[in-house]
VEXBABA-598858 format. One record per residue (C-alpha): x, y, z; residue in three letters; residue number from 1. Coordinates in Angstrom, 2 decimals, always signed. Layout:
<recs>
<rec u="X" v="Y" w="Z" rest="ALA" nr="NUM"/>
...
</recs>
This chain:
<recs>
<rec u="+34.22" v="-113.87" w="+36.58" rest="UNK" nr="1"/>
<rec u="+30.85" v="-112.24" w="+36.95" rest="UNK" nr="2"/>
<rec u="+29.30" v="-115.22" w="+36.82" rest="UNK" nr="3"/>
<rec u="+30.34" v="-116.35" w="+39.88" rest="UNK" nr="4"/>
<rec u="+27.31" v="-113.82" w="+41.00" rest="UNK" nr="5"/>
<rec u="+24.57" v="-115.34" w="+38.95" rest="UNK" nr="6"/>
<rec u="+23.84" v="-117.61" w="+41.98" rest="UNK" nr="7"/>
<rec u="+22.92" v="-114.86" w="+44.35" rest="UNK" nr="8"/>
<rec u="+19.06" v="-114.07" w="+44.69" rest="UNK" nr="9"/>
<rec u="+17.86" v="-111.09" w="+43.31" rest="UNK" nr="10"/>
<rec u="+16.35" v="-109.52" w="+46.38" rest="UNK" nr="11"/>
<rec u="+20.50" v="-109.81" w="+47.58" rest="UNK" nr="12"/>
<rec u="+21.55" v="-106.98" w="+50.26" rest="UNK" nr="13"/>
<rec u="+24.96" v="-107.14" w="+49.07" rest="UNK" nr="14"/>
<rec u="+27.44" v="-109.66" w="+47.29" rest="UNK" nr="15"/>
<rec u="+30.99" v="-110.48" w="+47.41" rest="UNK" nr="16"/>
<rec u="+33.80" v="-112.66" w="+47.46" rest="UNK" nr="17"/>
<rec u="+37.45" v="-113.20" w="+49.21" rest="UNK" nr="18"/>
<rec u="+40.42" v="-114.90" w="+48.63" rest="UNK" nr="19"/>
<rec u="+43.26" v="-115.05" w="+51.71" rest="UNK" nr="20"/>
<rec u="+46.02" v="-113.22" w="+49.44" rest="UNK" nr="21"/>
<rec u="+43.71" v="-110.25" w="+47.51" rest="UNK" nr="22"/>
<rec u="+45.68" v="-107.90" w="+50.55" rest="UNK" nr="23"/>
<rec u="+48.92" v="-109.42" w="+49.97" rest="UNK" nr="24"/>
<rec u="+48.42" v="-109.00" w="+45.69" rest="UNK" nr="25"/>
<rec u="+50.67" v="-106.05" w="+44.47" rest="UNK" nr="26"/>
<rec u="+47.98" v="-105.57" w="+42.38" rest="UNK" nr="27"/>
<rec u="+44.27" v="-106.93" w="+43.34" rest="UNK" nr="28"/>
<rec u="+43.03" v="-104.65" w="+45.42" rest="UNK" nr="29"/>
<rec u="+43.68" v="-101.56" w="+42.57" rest="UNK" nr="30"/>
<rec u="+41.91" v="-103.60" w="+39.73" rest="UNK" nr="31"/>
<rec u="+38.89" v="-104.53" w="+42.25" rest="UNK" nr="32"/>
<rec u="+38.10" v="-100.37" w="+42.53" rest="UNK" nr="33"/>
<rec u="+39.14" v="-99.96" w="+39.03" rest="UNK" nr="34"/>
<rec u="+35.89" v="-102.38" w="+38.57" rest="UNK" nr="35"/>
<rec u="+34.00" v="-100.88" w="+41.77" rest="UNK" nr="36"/>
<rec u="+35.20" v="-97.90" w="+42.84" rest="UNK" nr="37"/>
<rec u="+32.74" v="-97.80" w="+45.54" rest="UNK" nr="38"/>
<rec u="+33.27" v="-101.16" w="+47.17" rest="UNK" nr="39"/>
<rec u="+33.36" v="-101.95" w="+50.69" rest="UNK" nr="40"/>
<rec u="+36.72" v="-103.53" w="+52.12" rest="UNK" nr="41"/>
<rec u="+36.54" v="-106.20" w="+54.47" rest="UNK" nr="42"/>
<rec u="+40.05" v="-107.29" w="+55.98" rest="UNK" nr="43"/>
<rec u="+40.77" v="-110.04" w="+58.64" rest="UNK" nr="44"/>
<rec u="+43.99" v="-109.61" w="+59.94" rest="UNK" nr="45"/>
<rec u="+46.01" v="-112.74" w="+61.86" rest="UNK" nr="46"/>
<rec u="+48.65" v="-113.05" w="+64.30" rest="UNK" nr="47"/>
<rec u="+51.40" v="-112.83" w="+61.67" rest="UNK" nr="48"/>
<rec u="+53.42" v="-115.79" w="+63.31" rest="UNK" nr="49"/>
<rec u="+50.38" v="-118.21" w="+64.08" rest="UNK" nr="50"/>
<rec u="+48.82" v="-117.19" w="+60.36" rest="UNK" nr="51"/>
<rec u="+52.58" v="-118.09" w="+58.96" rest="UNK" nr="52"/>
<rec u="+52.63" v="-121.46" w="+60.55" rest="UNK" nr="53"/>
<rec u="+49.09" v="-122.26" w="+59.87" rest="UNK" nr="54"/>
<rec u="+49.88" v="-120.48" w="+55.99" rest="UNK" nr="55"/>
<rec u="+53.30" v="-123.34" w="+55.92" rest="UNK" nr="56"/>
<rec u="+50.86" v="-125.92" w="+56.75" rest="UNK" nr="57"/>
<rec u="+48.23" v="-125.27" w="+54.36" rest="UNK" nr="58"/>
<rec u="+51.15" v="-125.01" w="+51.64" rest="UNK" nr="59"/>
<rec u="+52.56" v="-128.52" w="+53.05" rest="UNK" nr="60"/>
<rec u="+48.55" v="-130.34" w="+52.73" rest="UNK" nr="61"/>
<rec u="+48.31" v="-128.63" w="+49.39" rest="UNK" nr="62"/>
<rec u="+52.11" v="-130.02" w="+48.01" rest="UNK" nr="63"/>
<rec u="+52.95" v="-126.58" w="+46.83" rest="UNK" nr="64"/>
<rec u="+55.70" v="-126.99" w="+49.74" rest="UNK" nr="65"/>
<rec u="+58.01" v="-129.39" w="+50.27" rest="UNK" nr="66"/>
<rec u="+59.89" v="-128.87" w="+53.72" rest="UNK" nr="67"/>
<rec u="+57.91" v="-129.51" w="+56.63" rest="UNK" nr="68"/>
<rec u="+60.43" v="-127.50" w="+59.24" rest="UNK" nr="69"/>
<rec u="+58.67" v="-124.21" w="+59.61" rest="UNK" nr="70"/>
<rec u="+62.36" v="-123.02" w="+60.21" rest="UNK" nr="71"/>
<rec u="+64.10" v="-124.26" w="+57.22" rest="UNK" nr="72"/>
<rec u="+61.56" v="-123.07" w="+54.71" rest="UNK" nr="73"/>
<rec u="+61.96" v="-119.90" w="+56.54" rest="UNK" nr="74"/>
<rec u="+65.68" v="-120.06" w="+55.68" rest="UNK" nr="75"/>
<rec u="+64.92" v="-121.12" w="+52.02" rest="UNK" nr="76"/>
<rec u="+63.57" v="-117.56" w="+51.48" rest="UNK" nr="77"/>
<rec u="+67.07" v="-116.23" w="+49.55" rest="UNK" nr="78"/>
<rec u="+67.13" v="-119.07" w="+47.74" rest="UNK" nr="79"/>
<rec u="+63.31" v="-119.32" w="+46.12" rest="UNK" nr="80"/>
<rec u="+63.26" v="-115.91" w="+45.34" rest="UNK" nr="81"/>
<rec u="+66.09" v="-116.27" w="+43.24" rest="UNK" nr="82"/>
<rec u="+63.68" v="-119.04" w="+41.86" rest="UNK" nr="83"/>
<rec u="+65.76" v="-122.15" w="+43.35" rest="UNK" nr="84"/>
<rec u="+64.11" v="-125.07" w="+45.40" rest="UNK" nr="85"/>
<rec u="+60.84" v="-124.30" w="+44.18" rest="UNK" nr="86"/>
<rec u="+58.37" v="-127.76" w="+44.75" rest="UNK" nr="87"/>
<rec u="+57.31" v="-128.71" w="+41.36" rest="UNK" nr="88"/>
<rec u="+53.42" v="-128.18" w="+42.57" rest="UNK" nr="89"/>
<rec u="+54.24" v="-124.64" w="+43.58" rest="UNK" nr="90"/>
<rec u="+51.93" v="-122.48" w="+41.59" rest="UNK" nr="91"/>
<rec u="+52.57" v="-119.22" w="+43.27" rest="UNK" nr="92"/>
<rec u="+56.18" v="-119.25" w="+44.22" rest="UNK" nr="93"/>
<rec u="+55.91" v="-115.97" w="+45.69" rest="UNK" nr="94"/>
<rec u="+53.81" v="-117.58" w="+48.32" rest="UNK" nr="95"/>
<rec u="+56.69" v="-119.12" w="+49.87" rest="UNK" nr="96"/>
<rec u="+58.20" v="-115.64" w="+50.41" rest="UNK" nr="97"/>
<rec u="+56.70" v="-116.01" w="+54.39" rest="UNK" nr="98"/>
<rec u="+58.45" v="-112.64" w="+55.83" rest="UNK" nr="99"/>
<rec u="+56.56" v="-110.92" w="+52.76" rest="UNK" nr="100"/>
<rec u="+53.11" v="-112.97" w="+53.33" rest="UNK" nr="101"/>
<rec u="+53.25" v="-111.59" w="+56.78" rest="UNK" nr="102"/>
<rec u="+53.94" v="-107.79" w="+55.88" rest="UNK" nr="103"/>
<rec u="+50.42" v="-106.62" w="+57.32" rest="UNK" nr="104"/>
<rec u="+51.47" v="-102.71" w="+57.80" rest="UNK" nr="105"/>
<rec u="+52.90" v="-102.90" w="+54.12" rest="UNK" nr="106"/>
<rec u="+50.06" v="-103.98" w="+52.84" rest="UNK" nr="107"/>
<rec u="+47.21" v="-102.27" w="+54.61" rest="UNK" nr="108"/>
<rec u="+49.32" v="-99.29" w="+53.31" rest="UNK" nr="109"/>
<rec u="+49.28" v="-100.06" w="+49.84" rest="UNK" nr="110"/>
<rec u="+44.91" v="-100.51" w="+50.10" rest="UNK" nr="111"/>
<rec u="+45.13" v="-97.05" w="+51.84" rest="UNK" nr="112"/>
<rec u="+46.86" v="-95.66" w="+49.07" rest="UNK" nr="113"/>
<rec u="+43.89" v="-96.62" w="+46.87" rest="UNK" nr="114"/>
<rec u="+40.79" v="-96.55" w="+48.79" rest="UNK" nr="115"/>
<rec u="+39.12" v="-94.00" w="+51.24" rest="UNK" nr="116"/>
<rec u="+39.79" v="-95.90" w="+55.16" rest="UNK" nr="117"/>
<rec u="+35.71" v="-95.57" w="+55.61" rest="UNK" nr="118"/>
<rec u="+35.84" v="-98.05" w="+52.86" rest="UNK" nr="119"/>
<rec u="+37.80" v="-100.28" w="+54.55" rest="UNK" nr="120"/>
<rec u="+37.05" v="-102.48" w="+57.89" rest="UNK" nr="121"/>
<rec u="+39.28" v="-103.95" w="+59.75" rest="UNK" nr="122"/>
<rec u="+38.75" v="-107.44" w="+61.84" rest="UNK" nr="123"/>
<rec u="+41.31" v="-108.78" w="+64.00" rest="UNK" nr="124"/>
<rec u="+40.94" v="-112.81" w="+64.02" rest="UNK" nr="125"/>
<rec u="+41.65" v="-113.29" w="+67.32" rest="UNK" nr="126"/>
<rec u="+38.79" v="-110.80" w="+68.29" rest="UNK" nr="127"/>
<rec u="+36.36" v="-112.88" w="+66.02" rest="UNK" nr="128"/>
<rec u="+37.65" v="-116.06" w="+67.54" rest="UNK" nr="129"/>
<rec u="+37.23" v="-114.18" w="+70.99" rest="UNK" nr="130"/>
<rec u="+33.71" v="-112.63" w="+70.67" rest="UNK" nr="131"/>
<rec u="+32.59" v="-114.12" w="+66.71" rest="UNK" nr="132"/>
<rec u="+28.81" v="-112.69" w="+67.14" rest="UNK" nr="133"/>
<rec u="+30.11" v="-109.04" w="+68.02" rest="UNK" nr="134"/>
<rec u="+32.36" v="-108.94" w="+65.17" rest="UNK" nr="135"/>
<rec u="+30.09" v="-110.02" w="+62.97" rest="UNK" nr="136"/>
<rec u="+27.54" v="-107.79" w="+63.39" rest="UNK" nr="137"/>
<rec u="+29.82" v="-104.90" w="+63.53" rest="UNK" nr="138"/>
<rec u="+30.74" v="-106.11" w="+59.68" rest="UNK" nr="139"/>
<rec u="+27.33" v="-106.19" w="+58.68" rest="UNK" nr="140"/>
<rec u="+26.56" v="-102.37" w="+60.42" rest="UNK" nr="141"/>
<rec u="+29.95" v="-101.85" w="+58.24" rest="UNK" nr="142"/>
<rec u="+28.59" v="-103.58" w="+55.01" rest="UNK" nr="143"/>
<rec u="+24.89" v="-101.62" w="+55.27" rest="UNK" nr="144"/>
<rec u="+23.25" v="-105.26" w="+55.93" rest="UNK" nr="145"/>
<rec u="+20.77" v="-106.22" w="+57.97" rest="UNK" nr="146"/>
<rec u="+21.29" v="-108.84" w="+60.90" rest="UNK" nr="147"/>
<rec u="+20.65" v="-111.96" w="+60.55" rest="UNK" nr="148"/>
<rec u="+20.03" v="-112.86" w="+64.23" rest="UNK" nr="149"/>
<rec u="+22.81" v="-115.12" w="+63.97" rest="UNK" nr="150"/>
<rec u="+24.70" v="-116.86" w="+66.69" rest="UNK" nr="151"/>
<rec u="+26.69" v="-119.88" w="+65.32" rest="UNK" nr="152"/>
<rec u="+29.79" v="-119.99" w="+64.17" rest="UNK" nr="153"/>
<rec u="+31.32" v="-122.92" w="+63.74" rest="UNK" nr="154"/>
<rec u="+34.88" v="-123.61" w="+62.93" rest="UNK" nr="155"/>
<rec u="+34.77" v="-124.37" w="+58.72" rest="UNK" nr="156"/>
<rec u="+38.47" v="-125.65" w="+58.12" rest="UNK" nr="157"/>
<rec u="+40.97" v="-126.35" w="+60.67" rest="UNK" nr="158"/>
<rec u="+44.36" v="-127.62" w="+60.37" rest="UNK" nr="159"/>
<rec u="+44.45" v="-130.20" w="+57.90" rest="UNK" nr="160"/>
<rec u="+47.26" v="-133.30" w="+57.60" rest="UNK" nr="161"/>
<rec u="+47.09" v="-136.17" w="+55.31" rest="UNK" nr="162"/>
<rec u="+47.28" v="-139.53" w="+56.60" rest="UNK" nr="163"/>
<rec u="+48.84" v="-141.53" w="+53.91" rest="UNK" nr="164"/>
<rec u="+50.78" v="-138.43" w="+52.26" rest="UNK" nr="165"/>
<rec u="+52.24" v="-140.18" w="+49.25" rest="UNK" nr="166"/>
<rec u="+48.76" v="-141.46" w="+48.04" rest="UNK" nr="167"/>
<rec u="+47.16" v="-138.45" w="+48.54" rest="UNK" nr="168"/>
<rec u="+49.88" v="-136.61" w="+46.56" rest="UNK" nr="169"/>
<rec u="+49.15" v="-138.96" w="+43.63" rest="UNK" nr="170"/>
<rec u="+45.37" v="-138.44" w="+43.99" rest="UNK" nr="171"/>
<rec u="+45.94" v="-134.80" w="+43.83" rest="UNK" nr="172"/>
<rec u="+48.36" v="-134.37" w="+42.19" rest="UNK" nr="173"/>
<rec u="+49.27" v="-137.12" w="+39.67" rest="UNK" nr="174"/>
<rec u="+51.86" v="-137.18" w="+37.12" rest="UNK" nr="175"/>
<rec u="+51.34" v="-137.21" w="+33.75" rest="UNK" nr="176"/>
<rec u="+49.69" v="-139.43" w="+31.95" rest="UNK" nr="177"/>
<rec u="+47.73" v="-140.09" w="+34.96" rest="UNK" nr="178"/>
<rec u="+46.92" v="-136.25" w="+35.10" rest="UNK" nr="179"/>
<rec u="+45.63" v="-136.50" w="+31.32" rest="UNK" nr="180"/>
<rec u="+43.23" v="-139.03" w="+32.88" rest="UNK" nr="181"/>
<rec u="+42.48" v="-137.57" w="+35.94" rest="UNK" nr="182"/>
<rec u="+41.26" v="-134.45" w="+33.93" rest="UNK" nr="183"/>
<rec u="+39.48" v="-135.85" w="+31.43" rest="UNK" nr="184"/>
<rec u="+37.21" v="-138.48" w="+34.15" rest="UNK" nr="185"/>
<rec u="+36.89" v="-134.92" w="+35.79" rest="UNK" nr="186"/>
<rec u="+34.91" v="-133.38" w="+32.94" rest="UNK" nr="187"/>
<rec u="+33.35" v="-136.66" w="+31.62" rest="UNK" nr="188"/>
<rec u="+31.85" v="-136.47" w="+35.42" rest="UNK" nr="189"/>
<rec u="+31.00" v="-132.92" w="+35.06" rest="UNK" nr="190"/>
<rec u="+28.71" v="-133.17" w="+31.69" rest="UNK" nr="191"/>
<rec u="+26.69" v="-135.93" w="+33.66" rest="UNK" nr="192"/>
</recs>
């Protein structure tokens, strides 16, 4: 894991790393101090309903979800926690528990109850989206970094659909033996 790091230039203010479900992790966040008790805590909070939808739709592009009707895979909740109508590229079924995803205030509490709140800043996307430069710098004051003068911030990933869906499930996700192959062109790439 460390050597994710090895990349970052020696004369490096800071360094870090995210993931989207570290706050929703029962236990992330506790093994993260256990390793740096004095690290600083970034969190970008969503609109829970807009960052369900978008979360759904990300699921759908990745095939780790199976009903497209927001609604219905809403209902399916019961059901896939008792481990039923899982989608057989689900690798974290406990991502389709959306009412839990979206338990911000349960989560924020369970950080709290493991870190000091000055170690802990809190961004509101919408307010990024609104004023990104502001924000921004406020995280850096936050992180003890230097600005960068920047004032771009383009828009990295947006909503993603696949055009042909069926032939980009077997691209991505191909059954086996295909997979075997798949994997194995995938390293033979890699070592050249």
């Amino acid at each position: 894991y460390l050597g994710l790091f090895t990349a970052a230039p020696g004369t490096c203010q800071v360094a870090g790393e995210a993931s989207v479900f570290y706050l929703y992790s029962q236990v992330a966040v506790k093994q993260l101090l256990e390793f740096s008790p004095d690290a600083k805590l970034l969190v970008m909070l969503r609109d829970p309903v807009s960052m369900l939808h978008s979360l759904h739709s990300q699921l759908l592009y990745g095939f780790r979800e199976t009903e497209p009707d927001f609604e219905k895979a809403w209902r399916a909740q019961p059901e896939r926690l008792r481990g039923e109508q899982i989608p057989t590229h689900c690798l974290a079924p406990e991502h389709l528990q959306y009412s839990a995803v979206g338990r911000f205030g349960e989560q924020l509490q369970r950080v709290y109850q493991h870190v000091a709140r000055e170690q802990v800043h809190v961004i509101f996307y919408e307010d990024f989206a609104a004023r990104a430069g502001e924000e921004y710098e406020k995280a850096l004051r936050f992180l003890g970094v230097s600005s960068d003068g920047r004032t771009s911030f383009p828009r990295i990933q947006g909503n993603k659909t696949h055009r042909f869906p069926l032939l980009s499930q077997l691209m991505m996700r191909p059954p086996f033996p295909l997979s075997v192959i798949k994997d194995r062109v995938k390293s033979w790439l890699s070592l050249h």
